[in-house]
C-alpha positions as CSV (number, residue, x, y, z in Angstrom):
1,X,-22.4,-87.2,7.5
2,X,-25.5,-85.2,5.9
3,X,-29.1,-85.4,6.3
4,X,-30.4,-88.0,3.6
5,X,-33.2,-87.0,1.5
6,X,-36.1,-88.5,3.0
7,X,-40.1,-87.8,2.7
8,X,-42.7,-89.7,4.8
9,X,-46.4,-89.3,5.8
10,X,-47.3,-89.6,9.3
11,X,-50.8,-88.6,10.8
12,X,-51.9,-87.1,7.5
13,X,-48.5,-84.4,7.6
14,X,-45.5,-84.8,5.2
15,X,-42.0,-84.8,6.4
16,X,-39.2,-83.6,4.1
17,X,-35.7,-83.5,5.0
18,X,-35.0,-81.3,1.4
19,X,-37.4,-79.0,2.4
20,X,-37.0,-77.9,6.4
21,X,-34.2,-76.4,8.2
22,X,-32.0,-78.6,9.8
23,X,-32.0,-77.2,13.5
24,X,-29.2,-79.6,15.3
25,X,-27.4,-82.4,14.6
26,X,-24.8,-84.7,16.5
27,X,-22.7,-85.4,13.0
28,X,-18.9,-84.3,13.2
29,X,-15.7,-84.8,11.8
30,X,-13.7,-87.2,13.9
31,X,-10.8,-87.4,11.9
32,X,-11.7,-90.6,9.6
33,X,-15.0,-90.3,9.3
34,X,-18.8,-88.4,9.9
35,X,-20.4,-91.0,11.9
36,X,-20.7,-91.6,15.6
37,X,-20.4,-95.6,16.0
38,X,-22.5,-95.7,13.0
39,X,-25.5,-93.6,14.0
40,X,-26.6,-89.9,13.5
41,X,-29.3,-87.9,14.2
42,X,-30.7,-84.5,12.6
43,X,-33.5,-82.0,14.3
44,X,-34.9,-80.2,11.5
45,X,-38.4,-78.0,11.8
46,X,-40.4,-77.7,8.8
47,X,-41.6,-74.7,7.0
48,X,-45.4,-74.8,9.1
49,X,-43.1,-74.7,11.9
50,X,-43.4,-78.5,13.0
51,X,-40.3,-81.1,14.5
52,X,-39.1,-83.8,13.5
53,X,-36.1,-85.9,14.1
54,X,-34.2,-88.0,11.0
55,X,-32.0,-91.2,12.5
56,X,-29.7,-92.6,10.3
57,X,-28.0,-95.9,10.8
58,X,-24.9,-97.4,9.1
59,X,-25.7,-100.7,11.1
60,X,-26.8,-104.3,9.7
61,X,-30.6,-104.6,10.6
62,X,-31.5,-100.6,11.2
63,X,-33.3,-98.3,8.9
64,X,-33.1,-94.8,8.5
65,X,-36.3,-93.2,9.7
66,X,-38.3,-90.0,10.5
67,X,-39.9,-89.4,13.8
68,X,-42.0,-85.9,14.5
69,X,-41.4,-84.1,18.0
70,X,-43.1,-81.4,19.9
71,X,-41.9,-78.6,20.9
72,X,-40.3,-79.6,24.0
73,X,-39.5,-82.8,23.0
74,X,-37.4,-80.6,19.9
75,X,-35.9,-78.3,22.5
76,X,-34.5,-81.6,24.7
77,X,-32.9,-82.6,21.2
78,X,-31.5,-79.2,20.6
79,X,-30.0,-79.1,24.2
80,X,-28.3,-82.7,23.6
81,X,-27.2,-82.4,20.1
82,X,-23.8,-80.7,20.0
83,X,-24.0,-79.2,16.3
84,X,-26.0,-76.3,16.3
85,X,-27.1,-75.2,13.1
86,X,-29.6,-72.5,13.6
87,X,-29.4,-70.1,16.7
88,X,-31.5,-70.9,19.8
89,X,-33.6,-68.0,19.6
90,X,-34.5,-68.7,15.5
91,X,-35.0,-72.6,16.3
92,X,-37.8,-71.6,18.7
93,X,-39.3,-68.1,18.9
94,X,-41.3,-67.4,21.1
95,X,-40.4,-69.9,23.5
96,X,-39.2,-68.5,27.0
97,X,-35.9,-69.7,28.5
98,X,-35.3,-68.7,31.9
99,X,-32.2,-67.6,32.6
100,X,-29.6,-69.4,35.1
C-alpha cells in the first residue's frame, strides 16, 4: 500500500502527503497483499521540517486521517515502523542519539 494523497489544515498549518517526505512506514508485501489487517501508517516530515503521521484504514466505519507529531513523538514512530524510507540521521538532524 502507498500513501494516499491527502491535504488537511490543523492549527492554522497544511499537511500534504504529495508534498513531504515519507520518513517510515509499516506497509509491506506479504505475499497477497500491502495491508496489515487492513491498516497502515506513514511518518512523513514536511518541507518546514514538521511531523505528521497518515493512518489509513481499509475497515467499515474508519477514515483515513492525518495527525501531526513532535519530534519525539516522530522519532518513537520511526523506531516502531519497520520500513524505513529515509536514513535515521536525514529523518532527524540534529537530534542526538546516544549510543548503546
Amino acid at each position: 500500500m502507498y500513501p494516499k494523497s491527502m491535504s488537511i489544515v490543523i492549527s492554522g498549518k497544511r499537511y500534504k502527503t504529495d508534498s513531504a517526505c515519507l520518513i517510515a512506514s509499516d506497509a509491506y508485501w506479504d505475499g497477497r497483499n500491502w495491508e496489515r489487517h487492513g491498516r497502515n501508517t506513514f511518518l512523513f516530515k514536511t518541507l518546514k521540517g514538521n511531523f505528521f503521521v497518515q493512518y489509513q484504514s481499509k475497515r467499515r466505519g474508519e477514515h483515513d486521517h492525518i495527525k501531526p507529531v513532535n519530534v519525539d513523538e516522530a522519532v518513537q514512530f520511526y523506531e516502531q515502523l519497520p520500513k524505513k524510507e529515509v536514513a535515521f540521521d536525514v529523518a532527524f538532524p540534529g537530534v542526538h542519539v546516544e549510543d548503546a
